[in-house]
C-alpha positions in Angstrom: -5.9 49.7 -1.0 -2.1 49.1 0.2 -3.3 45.0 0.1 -4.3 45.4 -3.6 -1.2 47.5 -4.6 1.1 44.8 -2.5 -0.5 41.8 -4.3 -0.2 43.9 -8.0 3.1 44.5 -7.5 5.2 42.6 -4.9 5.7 38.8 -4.6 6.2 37.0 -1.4 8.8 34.6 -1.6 10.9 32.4 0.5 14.4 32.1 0.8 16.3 29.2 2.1 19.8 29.1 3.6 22.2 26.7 4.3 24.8 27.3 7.5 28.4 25.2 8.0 28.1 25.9 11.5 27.4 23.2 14.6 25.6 26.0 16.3 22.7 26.6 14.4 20.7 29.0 16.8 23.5 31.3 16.8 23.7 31.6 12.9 20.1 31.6 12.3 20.5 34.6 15.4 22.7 36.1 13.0 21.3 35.7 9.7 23.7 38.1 7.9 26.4 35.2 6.8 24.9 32.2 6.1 27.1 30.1 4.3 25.1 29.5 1.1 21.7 31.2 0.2 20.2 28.2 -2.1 19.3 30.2 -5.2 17.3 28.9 -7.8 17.0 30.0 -11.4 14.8 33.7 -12.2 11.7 30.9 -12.7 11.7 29.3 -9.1 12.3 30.2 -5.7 12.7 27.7 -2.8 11.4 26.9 0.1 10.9 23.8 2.8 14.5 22.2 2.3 14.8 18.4 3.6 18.5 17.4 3.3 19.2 13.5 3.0 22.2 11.5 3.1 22.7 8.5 1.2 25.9 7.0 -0.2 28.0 9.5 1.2 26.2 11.9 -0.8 24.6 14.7 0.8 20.9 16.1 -1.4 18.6 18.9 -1.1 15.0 18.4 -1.8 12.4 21.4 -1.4 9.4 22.9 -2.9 10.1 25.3 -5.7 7.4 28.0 -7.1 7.1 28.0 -10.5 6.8 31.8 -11.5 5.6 30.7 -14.7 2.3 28.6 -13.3 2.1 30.1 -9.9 2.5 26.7 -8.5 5.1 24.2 -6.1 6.5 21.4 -7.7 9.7 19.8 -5.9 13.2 19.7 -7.2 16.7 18.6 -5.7 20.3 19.2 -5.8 23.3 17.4 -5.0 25.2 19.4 -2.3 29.1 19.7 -2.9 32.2 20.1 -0.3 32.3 23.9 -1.4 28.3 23.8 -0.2 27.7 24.6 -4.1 24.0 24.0 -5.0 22.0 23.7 -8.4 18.3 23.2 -7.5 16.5 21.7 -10.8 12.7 20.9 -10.8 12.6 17.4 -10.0 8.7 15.9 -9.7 6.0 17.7 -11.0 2.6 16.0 -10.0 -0.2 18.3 -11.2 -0.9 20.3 -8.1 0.3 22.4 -5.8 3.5 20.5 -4.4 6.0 21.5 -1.0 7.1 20.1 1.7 8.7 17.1 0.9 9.0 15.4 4.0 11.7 12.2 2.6 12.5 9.2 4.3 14.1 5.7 4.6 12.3 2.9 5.4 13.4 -0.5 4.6 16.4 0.7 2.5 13.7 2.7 0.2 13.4 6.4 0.1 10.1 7.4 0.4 8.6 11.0 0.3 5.1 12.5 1.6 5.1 16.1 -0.1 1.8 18.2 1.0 -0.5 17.6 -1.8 -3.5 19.2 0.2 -5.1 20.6 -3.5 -6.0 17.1 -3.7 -7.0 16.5 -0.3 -4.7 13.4 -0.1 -1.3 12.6 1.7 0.2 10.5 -1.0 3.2 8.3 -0.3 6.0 8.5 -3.3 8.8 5.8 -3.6 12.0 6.5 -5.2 12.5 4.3 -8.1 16.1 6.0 -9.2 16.7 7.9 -6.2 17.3 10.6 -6.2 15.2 11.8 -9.1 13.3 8.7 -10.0 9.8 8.9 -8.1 6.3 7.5 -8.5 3.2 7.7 -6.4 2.8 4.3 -4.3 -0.4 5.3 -2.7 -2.6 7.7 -1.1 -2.3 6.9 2.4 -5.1 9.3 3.3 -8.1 10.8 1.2 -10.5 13.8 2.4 -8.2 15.4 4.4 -6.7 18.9 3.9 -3.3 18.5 4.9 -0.1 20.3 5.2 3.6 19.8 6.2 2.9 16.0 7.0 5.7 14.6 9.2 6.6 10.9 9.5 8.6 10.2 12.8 10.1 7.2 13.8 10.5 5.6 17.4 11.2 2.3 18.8 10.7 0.2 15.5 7.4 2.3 14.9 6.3 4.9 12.0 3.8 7.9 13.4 3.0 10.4 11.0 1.6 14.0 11.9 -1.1 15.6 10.6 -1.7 19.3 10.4 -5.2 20.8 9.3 -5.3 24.4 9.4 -8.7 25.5 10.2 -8.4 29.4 10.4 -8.4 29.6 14.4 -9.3 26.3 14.9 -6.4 24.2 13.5 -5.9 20.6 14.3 -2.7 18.3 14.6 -3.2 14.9 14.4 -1.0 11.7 15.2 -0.9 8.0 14.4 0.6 5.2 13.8 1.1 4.1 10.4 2.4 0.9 8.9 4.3 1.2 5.7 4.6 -2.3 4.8 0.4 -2.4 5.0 0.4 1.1 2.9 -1.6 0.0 -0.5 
């Protein structure tokens, strides 16, 4: 009964902080001062932040829930000195959208974001970064994928793979070679 009232009247959401601090274990210990909540407008909340730097320009990309569809899609901001932050939706592809795992390679700014409704990792390139993005490819179909990772060591691109499978979930690595991705 308590699970039916919960999901009638409560709604999970995330929130997402930003600290100024070198020490980040002891402000996340903390967590009663962080130095910026990142709020987003009644409509959205936020969650699964990625912060790039390009240009001298520091952004914010993250998944934010559409109230209104009970959906992700991804949005962005452009962080200031004064840590101010205006998350607007950025990419909306159809589906459930998070976890925008973003990336340089080759100059380009790419960006895997979990589009496991589809049961695809899809590859997005950044036309007009940093809100200019169209789907290259999908690297991988049949899978159901979340929080897909791209790493990069000693000249060479490994992407992980996570499959939750109730108690049995799996992780997978490989190697992946973007300039062979179509």
């Amino acid at each position: 009964m308590n699970n039916i009232i919960s999901k009638l009247f409560f709604e999970v959401c995330w929130e997402s902080v930003i600290f100024n601090d070198k020490n980040i274990l002891s402000s996340i210990k903390k967590m009663k001062n962080p130095d910026k909540r990142i709020v987003c407008k009644k409509r959205y909340w936020c969650a699964d932040p990625f912060i790039v730097e390009d240009e001298n320009c520091i952004f914010l990309f993250a998944e934010i829930l559409d109230r209104n569809i009970s959906r992700g899609k991804l949005g962005y901001a452009k962080i200031d000195q004064n840590l101010k932050i205006k998350i607007e939706p950025n990419i909306d592809i159809g589906c459930h959208t998070s976890y925008p795992e973003i990336f340089k390679y080759k100059n380009i700014w790419y960006m895997i974001p979990e589009t496991s409704e589809r049961k695809t990792i899809e590859l997005y390139k950044a036309n007009n970064f940093p809100n200019g993005w169209v789907k290259e490819c999908a690297l991988i179909h049949n899978i159901f994928a979340v929080d897909t990772t791209i790493f990069f060591k000693d000249g060479r691109c490994f992407i992980f793979i996570y499959d939750p499978k109730g108690k049995e979930n799996i992780l997978s690595i490989g190697d992946i070679d973007l300039a062979e991705k179509k």
